[in-house]
N, C-alpha and C positions, 0 to 999 in steps of 0.2 A: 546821296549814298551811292556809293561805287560801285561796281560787278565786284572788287576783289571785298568788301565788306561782304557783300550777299553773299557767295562766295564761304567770307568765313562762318557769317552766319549759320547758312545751311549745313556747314561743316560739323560747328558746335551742336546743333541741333540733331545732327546723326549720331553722334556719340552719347548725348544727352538720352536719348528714344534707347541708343543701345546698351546703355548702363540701366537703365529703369527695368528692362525688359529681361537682364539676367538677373535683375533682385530677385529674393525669395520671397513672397508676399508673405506681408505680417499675419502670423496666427490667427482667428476667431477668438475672443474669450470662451472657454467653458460654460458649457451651460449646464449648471447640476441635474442629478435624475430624475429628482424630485425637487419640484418647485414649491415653499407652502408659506405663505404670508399670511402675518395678523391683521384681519379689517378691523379698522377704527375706524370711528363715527367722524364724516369730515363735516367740519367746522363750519365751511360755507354754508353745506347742506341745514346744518342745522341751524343757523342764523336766519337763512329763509325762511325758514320753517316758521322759527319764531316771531319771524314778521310777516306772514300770512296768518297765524293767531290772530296778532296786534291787530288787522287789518279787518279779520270777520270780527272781531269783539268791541272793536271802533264802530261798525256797521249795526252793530246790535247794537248799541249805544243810541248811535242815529235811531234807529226803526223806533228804541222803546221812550225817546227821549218827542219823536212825535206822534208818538198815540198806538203807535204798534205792539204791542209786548208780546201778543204770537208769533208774528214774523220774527218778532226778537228774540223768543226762546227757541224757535227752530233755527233759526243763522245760528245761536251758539249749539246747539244737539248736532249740527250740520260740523260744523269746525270742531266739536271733540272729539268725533268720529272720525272725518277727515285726516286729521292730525293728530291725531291721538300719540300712545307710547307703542313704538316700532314700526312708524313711518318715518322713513331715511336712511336708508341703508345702513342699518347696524346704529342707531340713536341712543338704543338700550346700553345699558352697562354690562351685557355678557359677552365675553370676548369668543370672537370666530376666526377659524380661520380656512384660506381657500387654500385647496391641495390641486397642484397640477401633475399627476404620474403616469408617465407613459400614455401620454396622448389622452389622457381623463380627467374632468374636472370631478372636486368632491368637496364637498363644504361639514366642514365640522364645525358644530356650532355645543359646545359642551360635550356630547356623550359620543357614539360612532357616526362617523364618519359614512356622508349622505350620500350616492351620485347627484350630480346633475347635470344636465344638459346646457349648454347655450343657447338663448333665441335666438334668432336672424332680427331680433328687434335691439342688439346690441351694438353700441356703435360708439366711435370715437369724438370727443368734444372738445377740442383743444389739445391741451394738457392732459385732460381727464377721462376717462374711457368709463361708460355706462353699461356694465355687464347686468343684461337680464338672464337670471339661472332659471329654469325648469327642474322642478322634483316632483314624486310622487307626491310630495303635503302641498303644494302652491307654486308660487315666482316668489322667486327673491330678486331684488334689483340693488346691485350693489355699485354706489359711484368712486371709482379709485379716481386719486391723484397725487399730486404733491404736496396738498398740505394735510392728506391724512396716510401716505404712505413714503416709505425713503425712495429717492431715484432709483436708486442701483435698485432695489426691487420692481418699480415700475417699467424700467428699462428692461429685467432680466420676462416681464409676465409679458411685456408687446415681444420680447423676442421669441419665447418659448410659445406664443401663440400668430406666429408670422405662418403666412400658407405656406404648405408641402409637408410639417409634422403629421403627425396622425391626428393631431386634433385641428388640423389647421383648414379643414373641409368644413367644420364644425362654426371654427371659430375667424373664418375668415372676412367677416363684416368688421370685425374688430379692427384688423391692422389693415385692410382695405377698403376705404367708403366708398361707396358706390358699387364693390362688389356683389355678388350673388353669393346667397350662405344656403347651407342646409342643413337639417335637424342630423344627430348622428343616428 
């Protein structure tokens, strides 16, 4: 290669840098004021589930099949409790949904509309984000993703919960692992 190719090279390359640099940079999408999605029971979650059943009721099978049958009725008292109905984030048939406004989560689950907090024990799993909520009645742990929510809304909840919003002091374990979070 020749000094006059470098040459032109460098050339193209200066007009290239200075063409990019008088763009206008493309818009942000909007982000609405109010964020509020319907949880539904994801699929995976609940497949596990049902095959952590299968697995204590196989065991108790075993226990009472040699000579156990107390160990075998407490492995199963142990597993319908364990697993019982509304373990899995949202398993039940009542639909909920999470309200993000102005920097606040709320969880309506039927009637008015709860606050709740984030834990610092919520955190991102892939694809999938593991919100553990805080309210006055308990924790709710709710698993979102892709096969129980639409993109554009999981896209639109990691953006409206990315740090520097007001809830993003809160909720910043979520769209940063390893970060430091705090209660609000």
């Amino acid at each position: 290669m020749g000094i006059g190719h470098i040459s032109r090279l460098r050339q193209w390359l200066a007009r290239r840098v200075a063409a990019l640099w008088r763009e206008t940079p493309r818009p942000l999408p909007a982000i609405p004021d109010v964020l509020e999605i319907t949880l539904r029971p994801s699929p995976r979650l609940r497949w596990a589930i049902r095959l952590l059943w299968g697995l204590a009721l196989l065991y108790a099978v075993e226990l009472a099949l040699t000579g156990h049958p107390a160990a075998a009725a407490a492995v199963c008292l142990l597993a319908a409790a364990g697993f019982g109905p509304g373990v899995g984030a949202g398993t039940g048939a009542r639909t909920r949904r999470l309200v993000l406004d102005a920097g606040r989560l709320w969880l309506v689950d039927g009637g008015a509309p709860v606050p709740v907090h984030l834990d610092p024990g919520s955190f991102r799993l892939g694809s999938h984000l593991l919100l553990v909520l805080r309210c006055h009645g308990g924790v709710q742990r709710l698993l979102l993703g892709p096969d129980n929510m639409a993109a554009a809304e999981l896209a639109c909840l990691r953006r409206r919960l990315a740090p520097g919003s007001s809830a993003g002091t809160a909720l910043h374990s979520v769209t940063a692992p390893g970060s430091k979070s705090s209660d609000p």
